[in-house]
C-alpha positions in Angstrom: 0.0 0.0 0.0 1.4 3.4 -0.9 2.3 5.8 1.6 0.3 8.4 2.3 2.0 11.9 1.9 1.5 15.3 3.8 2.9 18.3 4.1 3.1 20.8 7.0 2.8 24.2 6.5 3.0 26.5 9.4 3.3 29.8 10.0 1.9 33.2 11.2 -0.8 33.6 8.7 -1.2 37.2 9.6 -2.7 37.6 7.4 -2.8 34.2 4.7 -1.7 35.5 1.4 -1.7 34.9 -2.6 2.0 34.0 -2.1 1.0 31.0 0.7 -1.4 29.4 -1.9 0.9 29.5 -4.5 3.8 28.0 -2.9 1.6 25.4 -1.7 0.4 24.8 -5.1 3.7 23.9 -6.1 4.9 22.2 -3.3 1.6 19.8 -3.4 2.3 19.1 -7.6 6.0 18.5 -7.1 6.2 16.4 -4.2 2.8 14.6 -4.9 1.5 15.4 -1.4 -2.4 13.9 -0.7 -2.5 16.6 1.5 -1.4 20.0 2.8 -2.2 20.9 6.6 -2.2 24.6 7.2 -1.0 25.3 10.7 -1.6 28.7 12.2 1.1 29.2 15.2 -0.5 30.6 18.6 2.3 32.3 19.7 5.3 32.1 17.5 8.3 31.6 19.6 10.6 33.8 17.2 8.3 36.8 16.2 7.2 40.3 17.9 3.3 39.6 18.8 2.4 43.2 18.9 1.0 43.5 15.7 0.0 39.9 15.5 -4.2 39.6 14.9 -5.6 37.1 17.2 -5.6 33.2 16.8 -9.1 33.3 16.5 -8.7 35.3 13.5 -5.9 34.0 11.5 -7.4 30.9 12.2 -10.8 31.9 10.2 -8.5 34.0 7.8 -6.9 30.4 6.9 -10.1 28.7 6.5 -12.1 31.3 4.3 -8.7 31.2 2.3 -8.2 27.6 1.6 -12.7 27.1 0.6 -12.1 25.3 -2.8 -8.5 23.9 -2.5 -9.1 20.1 -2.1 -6.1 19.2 -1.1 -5.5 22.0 1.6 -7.0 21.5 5.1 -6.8 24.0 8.1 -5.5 22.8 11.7 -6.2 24.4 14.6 -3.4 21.3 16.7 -1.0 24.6 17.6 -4.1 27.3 18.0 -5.9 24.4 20.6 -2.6 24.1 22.6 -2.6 27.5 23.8 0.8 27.3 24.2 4.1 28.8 22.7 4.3 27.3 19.0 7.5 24.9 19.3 7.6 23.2 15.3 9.2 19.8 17.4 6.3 19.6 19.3 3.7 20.1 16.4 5.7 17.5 14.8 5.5 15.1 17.5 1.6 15.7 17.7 0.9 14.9 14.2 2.8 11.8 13.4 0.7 10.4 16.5 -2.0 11.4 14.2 -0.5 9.7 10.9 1.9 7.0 12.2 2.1 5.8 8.9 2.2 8.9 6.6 5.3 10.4 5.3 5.7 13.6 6.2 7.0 17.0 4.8 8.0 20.3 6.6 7.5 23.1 4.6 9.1 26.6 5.2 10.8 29.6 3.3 14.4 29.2 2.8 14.7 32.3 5.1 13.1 30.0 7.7 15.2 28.0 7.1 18.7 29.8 7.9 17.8 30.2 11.9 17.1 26.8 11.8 19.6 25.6 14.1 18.3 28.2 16.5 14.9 26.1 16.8 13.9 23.9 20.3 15.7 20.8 19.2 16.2 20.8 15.8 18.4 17.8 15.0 15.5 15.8 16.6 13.0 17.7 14.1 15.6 17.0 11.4 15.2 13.2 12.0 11.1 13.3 12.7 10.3 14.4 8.8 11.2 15.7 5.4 11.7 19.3 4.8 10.8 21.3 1.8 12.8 24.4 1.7 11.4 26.8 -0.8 13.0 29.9 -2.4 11.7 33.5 -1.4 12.2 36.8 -2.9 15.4 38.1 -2.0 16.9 34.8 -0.6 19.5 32.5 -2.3 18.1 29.2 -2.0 22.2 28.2 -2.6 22.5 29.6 1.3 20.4 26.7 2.7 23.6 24.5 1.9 25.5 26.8 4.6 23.2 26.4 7.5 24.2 22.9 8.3 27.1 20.6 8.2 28.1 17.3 7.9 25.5 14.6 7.2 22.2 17.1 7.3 23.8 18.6 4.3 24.8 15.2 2.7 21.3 14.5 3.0 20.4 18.0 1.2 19.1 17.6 -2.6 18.4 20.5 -4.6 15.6 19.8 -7.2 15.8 20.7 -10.9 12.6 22.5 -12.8 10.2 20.7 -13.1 11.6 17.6 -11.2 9.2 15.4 -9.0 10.0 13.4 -6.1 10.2 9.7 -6.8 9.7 7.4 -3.5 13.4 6.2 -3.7 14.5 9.5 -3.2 13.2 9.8 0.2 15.6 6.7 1.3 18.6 8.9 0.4 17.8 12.6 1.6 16.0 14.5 4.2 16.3 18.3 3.0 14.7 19.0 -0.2 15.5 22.8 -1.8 12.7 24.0 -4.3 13.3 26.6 -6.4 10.1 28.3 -7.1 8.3 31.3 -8.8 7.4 32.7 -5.5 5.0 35.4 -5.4 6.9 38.6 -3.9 3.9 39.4 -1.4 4.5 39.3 2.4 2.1 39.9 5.5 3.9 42.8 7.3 3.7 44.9 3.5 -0.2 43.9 3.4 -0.3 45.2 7.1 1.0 48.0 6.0 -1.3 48.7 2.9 -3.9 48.2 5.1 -2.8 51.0 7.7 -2.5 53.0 5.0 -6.2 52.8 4.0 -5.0 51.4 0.1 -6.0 48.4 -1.3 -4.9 44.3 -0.9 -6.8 43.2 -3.5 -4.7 40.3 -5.6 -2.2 40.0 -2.6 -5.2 38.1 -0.7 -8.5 36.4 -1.4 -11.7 38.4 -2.0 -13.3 36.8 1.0 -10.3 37.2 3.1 -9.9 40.7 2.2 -14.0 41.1 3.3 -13.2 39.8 6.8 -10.1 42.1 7.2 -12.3 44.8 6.4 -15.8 43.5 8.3 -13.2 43.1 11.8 -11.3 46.2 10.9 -7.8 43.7 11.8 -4.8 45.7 11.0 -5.7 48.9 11.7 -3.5 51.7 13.4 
């Protein structure tokens, strides 16, 4: 029986974005994921939380974004732990869940370079794959520089248009994607919004409503 294949994608989501989908998009096509989990933190351990909208919110933000995306699915597992958002203990939460799924950590490549600052990260490194995807203004290339010996012996950087086969998973644990990212990010639609200009494109149409109908973002 095949393995079953999902990927995590965590983050902020403050708010969910054009760019989010899109990578996702990709990231679902290349690595022939059944499924992509979209994990809102509650409190993200490395970020600033003043400007932050609540959980609540970029919880329903996620879910009004990913309405007619089959293979996208919003979890709430870091939201309905109330807790600081540690990626090793998500992990260790959802493989109880799928015990027998293979599964893929997806994050920016700028993510990516603090990675050895995270709560026990060679442990995460071991628990899953990870899918490290370019971003605006970010060599990909860099990724290879962030860790040494056999983490970056297991490092394979994909060609365009390459899938992953199953066989590839026995011999790597890092994958680097090289997309056509989207250049949109959350803290320039925050500040569109303060501004009183418009989002539209950077987000849905219906997330863009609910910004507006809850006033989030304002000064």
């Amino acid at each position: 029986m095949k393995k079953e294949r999902i990927g995590l994608f965590g983050g902020t989501f403050n708010p969910v974005h054009s760019g989010h989908l899109k990578a996702a998009e990709v990231v679902q096509k290349r690595f022939l994921l059944d499924k992509i989990l979209f994990i809102p933190s509650y409190i993200p351990p490395h970020k600033d939380t003043a400007e932050i909208a609540s959980p609540s919110h970029r919880l329903k933000m996620v879910e009004i974004a990913l309405r007619g995306f089959s293979h996208f699915i919003p979890c709430s597992i870091e939201i309905d732990a109330e807790e600081k958002s540690y990626s090793i203990i998500t992990i260790n939460r959802i493989k109880k869940l799928y015990p027998k799924s293979w599964i893929f950590f997806i994050l920016g490549v700028d993510g990516f370079l603090e990675v050895d600052t995270w709560k026990d990260y060679e442990q995460l490194l071991e628990q899953c794959f990870f899918v490290v995807i370019s971003r605006p203004g970010y060599l990909l290339d860099e990724a290879k520089k962030t860790l040494e010996g056999k983490y970056r012996e297991k490092m394979y950087k994909l060609a365009k248009s390459e899938f992953i086969k199953d066989e590839m998973l026995l011999s790597f644990r890092i994958f680097l994607l090289p997309i056509d990212a989207l250049d949109i990010a959350s803290t320039e639609i925050r500040g569109i919004i303060k501004r009183g200009d418009s989002i539209k494109d950077m987000v849905s149409e219906r997330v863009e409503d609910y910004i507006r109908e809850n006033r989030l973002y304002k000064v």
